[in-house]
N, C-alpha and C positions, 0 to 999 in steps of 0.2 A: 637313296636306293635301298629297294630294301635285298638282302643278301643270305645264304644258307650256301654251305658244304657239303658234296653230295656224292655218292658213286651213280654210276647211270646203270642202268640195266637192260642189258642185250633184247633187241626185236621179239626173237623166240621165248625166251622166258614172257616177255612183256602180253605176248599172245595168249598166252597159256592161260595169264592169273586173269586176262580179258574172257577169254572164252569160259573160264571157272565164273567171274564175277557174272558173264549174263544167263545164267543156268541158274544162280542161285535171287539172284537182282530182287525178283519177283516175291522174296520170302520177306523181304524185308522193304517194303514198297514209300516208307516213309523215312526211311535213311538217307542221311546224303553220299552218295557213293564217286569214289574219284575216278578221275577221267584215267585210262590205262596208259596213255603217253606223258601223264601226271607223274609217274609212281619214280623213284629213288629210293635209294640208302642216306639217309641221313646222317652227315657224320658231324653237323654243329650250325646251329642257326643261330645266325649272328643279329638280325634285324637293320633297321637302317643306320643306313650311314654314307658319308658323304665321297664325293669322287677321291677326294686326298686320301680318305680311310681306306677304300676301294685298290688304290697302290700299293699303301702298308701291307694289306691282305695279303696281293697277292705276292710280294716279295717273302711275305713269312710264310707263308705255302710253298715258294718255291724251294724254301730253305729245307723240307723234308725228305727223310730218307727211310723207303721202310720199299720192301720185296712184294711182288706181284701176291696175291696170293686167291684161293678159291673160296664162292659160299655157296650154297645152294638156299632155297627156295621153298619151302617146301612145311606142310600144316598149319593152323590156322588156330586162334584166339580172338577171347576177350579183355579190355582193359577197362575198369580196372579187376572186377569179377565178372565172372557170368551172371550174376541174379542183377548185377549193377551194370551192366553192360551198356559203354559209351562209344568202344571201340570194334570194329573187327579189322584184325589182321595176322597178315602171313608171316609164318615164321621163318628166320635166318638165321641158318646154322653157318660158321665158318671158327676156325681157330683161332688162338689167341691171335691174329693178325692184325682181325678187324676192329676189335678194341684198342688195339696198342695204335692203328691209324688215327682211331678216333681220340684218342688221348696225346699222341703227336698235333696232333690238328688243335685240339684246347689248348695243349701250350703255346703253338705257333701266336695264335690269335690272341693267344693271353701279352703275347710280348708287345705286340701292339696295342692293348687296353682294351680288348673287347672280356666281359667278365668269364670266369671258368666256370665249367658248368658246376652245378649247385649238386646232381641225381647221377646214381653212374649210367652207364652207356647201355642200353635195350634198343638194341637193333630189329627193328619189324617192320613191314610194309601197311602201312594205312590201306584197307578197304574202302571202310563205310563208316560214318559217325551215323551215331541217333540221337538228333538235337544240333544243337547250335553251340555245345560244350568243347570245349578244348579234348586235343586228340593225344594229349601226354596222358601215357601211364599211369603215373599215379594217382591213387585216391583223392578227389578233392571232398569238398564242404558241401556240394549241390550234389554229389552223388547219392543215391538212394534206389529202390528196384524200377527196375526202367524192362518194360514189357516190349520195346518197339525190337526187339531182335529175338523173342519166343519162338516167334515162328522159326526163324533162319537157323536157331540153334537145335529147334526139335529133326528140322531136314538136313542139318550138316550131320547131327549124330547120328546117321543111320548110313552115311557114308562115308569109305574111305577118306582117310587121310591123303588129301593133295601134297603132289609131288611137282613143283613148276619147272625142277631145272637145277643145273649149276654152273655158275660163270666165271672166268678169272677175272678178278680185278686188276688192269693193269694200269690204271690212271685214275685220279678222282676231278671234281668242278667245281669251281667258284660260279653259284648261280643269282641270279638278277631274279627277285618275285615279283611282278607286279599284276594289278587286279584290273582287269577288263569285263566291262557288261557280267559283275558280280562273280567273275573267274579267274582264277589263280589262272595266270601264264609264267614258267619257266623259261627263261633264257642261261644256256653256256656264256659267262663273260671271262672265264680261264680255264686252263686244263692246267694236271700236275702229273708228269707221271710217277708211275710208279716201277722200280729196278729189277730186270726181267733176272 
């Protein structure tokens, strides 16, 4: 199975960054763009692993203890620059909360042998790729000036800064990815909450 860490994100917001993505779709027509029932906070991708591991998980998930807390939604990037642009996505604002989730969640999963993460924590929503390159942050070795989001970035700068929203986080999921007819499908296979 393969498996990721995730917060989910509320209907209305989910609308919002949908009606933004088909307004702009059009600027950038050779990108791959995610499906909007797609989209999450990523708090740790774990990759496959077996139904035993699958239990491990989620007992060390259940083992966490951290307070409800807020983020919002809201402005928009590229990774890893703009002239190099592989990524677009939205930005997440929230307090130290949501890092200190995401770094509870690495040691959880560390105690059971899945590796720590290597990069710290950048919380952002996936848009659009252009190309077939990896959607992490950081600079790789194949990046170089990449034209295919010119267009999209000459029509974002001329408009405001999107606002999607702000949500409580009050639980996060243990999710199930697997690839049907060349599609990421998400399945919930645990919830955790979080302490109101």
């Amino acid at each position: 199975m393969r498996l990721f860490i995730a917060l989910d994100i509320p209907l209305e917001i989910r609308q919002r960054i949908e009606t933004f993505m088909k307004s702009i779709c059009n600027f950038a027509p050779d990108a791959r763009w995610v499906r909007p029932e797609s989209l999450h906070v990523t708090l740790k991708f774990i990759g496959e692993k077996d139904t035993e591991s699958v239990e491990a998980i989620k007992e060390a998930c259940a083992s966490i203890k951290i307070n409800s807390f807020e983020l919002s939604f809201r402005g928009y990037g590229f990774f890893p620059t703009a002239k190099a642009a592989r990524v677009l996505w939205v930005g997440i604002e929230s307090g130290p909360e949501l890092a200190a989730l995401a770094q509870k969640v690495d040691a959880a999963t560390m105690s059971v042998g899945i590796p720590k993460e290597e990069h710290p924590y950048t919380p952002h929503l996936t848009l659009a790729r252009a190309g077939r390159d990896s959607g992490a942050p950081k600079s790789q070795k194949t990046d170089g000036p990449n034209k295919r989001f010119q267009t999209l970035q000459e029509k974002l700068a001329a408009r405001p800064a999107p606002d999607f929203g702000t949500m409580t986080a009050r639980e996060f999921f243990l999710y199930e990815s697997r690839t049907m007819r060349g599609r990421s499908h998400y399945t919930k296979i645990a919830q955790f909450a979080l302490s109101s």
